[in-house]
C-alpha positions in Angstrom: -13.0 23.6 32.7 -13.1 21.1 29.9 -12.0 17.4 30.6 -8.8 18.3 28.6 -7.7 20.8 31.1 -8.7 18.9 33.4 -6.1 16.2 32.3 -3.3 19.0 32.1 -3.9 20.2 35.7 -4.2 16.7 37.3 -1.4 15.1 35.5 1.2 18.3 35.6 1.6 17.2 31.6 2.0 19.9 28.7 -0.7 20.4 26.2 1.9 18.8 23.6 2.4 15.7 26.0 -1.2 15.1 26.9 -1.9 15.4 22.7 0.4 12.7 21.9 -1.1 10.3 24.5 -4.4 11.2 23.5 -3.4 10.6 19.2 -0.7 7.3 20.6 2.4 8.8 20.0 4.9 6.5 20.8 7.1 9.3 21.8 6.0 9.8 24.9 7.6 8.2 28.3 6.2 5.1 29.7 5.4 7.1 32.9 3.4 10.3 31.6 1.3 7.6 29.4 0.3 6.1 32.6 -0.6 8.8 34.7 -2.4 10.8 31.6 -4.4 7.0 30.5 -5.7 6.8 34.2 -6.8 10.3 34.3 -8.6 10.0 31.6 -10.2 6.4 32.7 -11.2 8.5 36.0 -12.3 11.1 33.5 -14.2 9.1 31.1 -12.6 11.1 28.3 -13.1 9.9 25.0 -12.0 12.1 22.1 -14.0 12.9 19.5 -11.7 11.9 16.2 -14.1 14.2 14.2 -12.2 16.8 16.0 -8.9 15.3 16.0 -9.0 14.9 12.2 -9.8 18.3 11.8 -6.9 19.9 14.2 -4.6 17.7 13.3 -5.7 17.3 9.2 -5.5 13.5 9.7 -7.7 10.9 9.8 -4.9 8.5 11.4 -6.0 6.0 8.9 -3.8 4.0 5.9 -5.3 2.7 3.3 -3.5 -1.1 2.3 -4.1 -2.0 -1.4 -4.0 -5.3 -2.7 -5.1 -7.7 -5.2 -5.6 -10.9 -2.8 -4.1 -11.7 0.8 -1.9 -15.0 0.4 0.3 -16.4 3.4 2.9 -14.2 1.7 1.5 -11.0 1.9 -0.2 -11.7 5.4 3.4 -11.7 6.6 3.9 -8.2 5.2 0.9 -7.2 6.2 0.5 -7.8 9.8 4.4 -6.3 10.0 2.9 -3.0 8.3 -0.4 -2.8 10.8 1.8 -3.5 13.7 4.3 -0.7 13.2 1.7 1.6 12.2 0.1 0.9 15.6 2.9 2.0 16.8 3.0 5.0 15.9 -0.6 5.5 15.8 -2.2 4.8 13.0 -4.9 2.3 12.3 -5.7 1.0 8.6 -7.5 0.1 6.2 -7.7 -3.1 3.3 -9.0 -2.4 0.3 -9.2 -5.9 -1.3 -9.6 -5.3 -5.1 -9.9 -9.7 -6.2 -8.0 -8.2 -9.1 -11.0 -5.6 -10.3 -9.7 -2.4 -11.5 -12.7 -0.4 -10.6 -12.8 -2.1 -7.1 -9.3 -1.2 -6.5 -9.4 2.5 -7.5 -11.8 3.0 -4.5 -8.7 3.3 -2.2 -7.3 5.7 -4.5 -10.5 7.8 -4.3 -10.6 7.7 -0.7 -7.3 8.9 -0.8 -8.5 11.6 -2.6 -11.1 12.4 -0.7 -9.1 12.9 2.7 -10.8 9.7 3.8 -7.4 8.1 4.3 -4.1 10.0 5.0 -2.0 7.6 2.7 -1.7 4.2 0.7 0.2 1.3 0.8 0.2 -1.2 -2.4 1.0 -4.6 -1.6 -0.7 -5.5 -4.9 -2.2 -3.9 -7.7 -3.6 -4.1 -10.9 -4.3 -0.6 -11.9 -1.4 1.3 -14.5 0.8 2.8 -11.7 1.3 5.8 -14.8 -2.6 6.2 -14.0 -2.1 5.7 -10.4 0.4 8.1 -9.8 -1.4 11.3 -10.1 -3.0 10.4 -7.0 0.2 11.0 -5.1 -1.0 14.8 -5.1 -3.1 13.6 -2.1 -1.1 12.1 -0.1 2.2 9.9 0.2 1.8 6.1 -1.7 4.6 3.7 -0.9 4.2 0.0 -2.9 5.8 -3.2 -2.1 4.9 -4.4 -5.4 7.6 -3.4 -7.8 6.8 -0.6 -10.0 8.2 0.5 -13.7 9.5 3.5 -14.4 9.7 4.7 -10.4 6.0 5.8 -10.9 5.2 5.1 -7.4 8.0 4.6 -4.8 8.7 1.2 -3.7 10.6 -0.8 -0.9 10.6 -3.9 -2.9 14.3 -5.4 -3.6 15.1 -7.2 -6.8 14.6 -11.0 -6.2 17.5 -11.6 -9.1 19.8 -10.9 -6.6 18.7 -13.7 -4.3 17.9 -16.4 -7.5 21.7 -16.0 -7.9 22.4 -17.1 -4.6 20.7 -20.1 -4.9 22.1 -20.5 -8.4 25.6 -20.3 -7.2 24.6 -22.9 -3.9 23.5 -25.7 -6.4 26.3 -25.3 -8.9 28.4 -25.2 -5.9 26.6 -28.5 -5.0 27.6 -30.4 -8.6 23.9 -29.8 -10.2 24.1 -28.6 -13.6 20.3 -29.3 -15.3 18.6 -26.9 -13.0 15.3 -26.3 -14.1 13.3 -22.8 -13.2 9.6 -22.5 -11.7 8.4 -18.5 -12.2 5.2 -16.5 -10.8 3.3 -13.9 -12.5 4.3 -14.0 -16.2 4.3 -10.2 -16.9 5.6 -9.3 -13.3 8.7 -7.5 -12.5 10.3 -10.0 -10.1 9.3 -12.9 -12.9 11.3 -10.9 -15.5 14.7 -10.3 -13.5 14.5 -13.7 -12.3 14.5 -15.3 -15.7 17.2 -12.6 -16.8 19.5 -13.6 -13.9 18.9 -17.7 -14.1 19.6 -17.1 -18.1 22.7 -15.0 -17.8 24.1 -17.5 -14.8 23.6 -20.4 -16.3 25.3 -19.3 -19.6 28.1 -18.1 -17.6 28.6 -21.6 -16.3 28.3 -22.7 -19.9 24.7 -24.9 -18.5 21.8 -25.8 -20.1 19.1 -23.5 -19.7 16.2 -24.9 -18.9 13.1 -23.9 -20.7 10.3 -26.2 -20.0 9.2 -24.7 -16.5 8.8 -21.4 -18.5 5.1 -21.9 -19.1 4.2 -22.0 -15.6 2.7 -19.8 -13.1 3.6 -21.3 -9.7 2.2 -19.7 -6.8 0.5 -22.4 -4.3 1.9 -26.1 -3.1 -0.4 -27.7 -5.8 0.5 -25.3 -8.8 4.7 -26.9 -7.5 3.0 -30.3 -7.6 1.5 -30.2 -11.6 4.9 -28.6 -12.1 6.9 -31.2 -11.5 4.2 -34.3 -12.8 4.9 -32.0 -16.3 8.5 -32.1 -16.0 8.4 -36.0 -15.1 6.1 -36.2 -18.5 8.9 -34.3 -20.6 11.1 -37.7 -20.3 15.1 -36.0 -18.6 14.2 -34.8 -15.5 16.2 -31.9 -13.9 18.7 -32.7 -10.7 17.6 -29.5 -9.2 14.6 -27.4 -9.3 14.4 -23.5 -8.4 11.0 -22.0 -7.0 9.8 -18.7 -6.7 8.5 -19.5 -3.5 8.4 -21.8 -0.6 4.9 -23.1 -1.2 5.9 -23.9 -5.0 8.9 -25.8 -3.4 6.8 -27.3 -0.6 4.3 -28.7 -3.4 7.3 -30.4 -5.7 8.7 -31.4 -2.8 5.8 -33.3 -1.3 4.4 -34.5 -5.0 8.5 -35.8 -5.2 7.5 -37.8 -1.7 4.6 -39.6 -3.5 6.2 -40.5 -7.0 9.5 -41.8 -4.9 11.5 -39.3 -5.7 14.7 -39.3 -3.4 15.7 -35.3 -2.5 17.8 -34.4 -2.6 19.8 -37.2 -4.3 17.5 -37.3 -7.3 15.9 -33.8 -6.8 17.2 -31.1 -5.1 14.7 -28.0 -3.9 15.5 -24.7 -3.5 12.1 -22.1 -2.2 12.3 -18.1 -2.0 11.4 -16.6 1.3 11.7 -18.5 4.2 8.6 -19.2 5.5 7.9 -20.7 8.9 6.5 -24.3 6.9 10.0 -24.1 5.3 11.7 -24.2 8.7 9.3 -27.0 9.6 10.0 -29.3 6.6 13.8 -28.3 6.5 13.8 -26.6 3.2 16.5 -25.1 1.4 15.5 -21.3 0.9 16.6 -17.9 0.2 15.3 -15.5 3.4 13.8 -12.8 1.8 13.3 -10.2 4.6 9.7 -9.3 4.4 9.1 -7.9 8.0 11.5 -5.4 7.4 10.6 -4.2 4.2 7.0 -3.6 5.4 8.9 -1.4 8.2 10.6 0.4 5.8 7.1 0.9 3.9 5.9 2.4 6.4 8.6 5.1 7.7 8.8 6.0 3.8 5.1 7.3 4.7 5.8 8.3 8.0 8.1 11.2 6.9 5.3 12.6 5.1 2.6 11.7 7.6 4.8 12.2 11.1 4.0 15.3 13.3 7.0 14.8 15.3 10.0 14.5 12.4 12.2 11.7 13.0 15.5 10.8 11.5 14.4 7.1 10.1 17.1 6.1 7.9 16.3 2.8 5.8 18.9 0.3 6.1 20.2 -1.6 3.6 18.6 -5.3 3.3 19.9 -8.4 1.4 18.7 -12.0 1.0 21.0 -15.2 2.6 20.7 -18.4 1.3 19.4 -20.8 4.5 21.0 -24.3 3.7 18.8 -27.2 4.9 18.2 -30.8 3.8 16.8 -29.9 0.5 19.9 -29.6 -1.0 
């Protein structure tokens, strides 16, 4: 009798049953994973995921593309891992540093049955190039993507730069200046397009000097603001793309004896933890459950056991703190 069997006659479990312990199903009651884990401690039963893969035609792995792991996309990260423990899967980084060539590795290996799907948290490959590869197996991005080339759970941030925009008109400010990421992203474009159309509704100056920036870290925030200071009229409110950007005008306002938000008032994009901590005004951007929904939208293609996993509908909130 092989060990299997063995587990099945001990434990009184179905085939089915004993095979969803074995592969970490979570659908499986508390109780029968007990019993069937200390069988197979008694056993020693380790299975062989050579054979596993080839039953089931998965590897249980999923491959995470990405240019660079910030704080940002650690949060949405470690949310995707965790849920896809959960239902178990392990996975995979590919880390590209922003070389094409690097980063189509994960693709390959997609390919080549090596992973059972991809998530893109950041790429730098033509997603029109990329999407052929979908032929191999599901690819959800959280970086947005043009032309629905590759699905994505990523929400337009315009939505959420009007909510700050409205909170600091609301406030009296009217020379709100603008700090974007990425130049040719996405997210940078409908940001601008949404503080330009708002602030011409209001019949405000729109302000163009932060334009040439690219603010991604507390420092990049810091030489933001020393420019704006060098430009002579200074802004009463300033408008990140996120929290470390704000974090870094903020603490470079500190130094130069800048009162905020009397003189300067700070609004960030995401709502970090260190934006709780230093009781910034923010826009909560929610990033845990978007890398949920990530992964059901691969889950459907990937799941054994069909589930009804229905993605519900996220918006940002403006958090009011002391910033404003």
């Amino acid at each position: 009798m092989s060990k299997f069997d063995e587990i099945m006659k001990r434990s009184g479990y179905s085939r089915a049953t004993v095979s969803r312990v074995i592969n970490r199903s979570p659908h499986v009651s508390d109780e029968a994973r007990r019993i069937i884990t200390e069988i197979m401690n008694e056993l020693d039963y380790i299975p062989n995921r050579n054979a596993v893969s080839l039953s089931t035609g998965q590897t249980k792995q999923i491959g995470i593309v990405t240019a660079m792991i910030d704080e940002l996309s650690l949060t949405f990260i470690n949310q995707f891992m965790d849920t896809a423990m959960d239902y178990g899967f392990q996975t995979i980084v590919y880390m590209s540093r922003s070389d094409k060539q690097t980063e189509m590795q994960a693709f390959e290996d997609l390919r080549s049955k090596r992973v059972d799907g991809l998530l893109i948290v950041t790429c730098v490959n033509d997603p029109r190039e990329l999407k052929s590869y979908m032929h191999y197996g599901p690819i959800i991005s959280w970086q947005r993507m043009a032309n629905d080339d590759i699905p994505s759970v990523a929400m337009d941030q315009a939505q959420g730069y009007r909510l700050a925009l409205e909170h600091l008109v609301s406030r009296g400010y009217t020379r709100i200046a603008n700090v974007f990421g990425r130049i040719g992203s996405l997210n940078t474009h409908s940001r601008r397009e949404a503080y330009e159309a708002f602030m011409n509704s209001q019949g405000l100056p729109v302000w163009r000097e932060a334009y040439q920036y690219s603010v991604f870290t507390s420092s990049d925030g810091e030489g933001a603001l020393r420019h704006m200071m060098e430009q002579g009229e200074m802004p009463q409110a300033v408008l990140c793309s996120n929290d470390y950007a704000a974090i870094g005008i903020l603490s470079e306002a500190r130094r130069q004896h800048i009162r905020v938000p009397e003189q300067l008032a700070i609004v960030g994009f995401d709502d970090t933890e260190l934006s709780r901590v230093l009781e910034l005004t923010t826009i909560h951007n929610p990033i845990a459950e978007q890398a949920k929904q990530a992964f059901y939208h691969l889950w459907r293609v990937l799941g054994k056991e069909k589930l009804e996993l229905k993605p519900t509908a996220l918006d940002y909130r403006l958090i009011g703190r002391k910033t404003t």
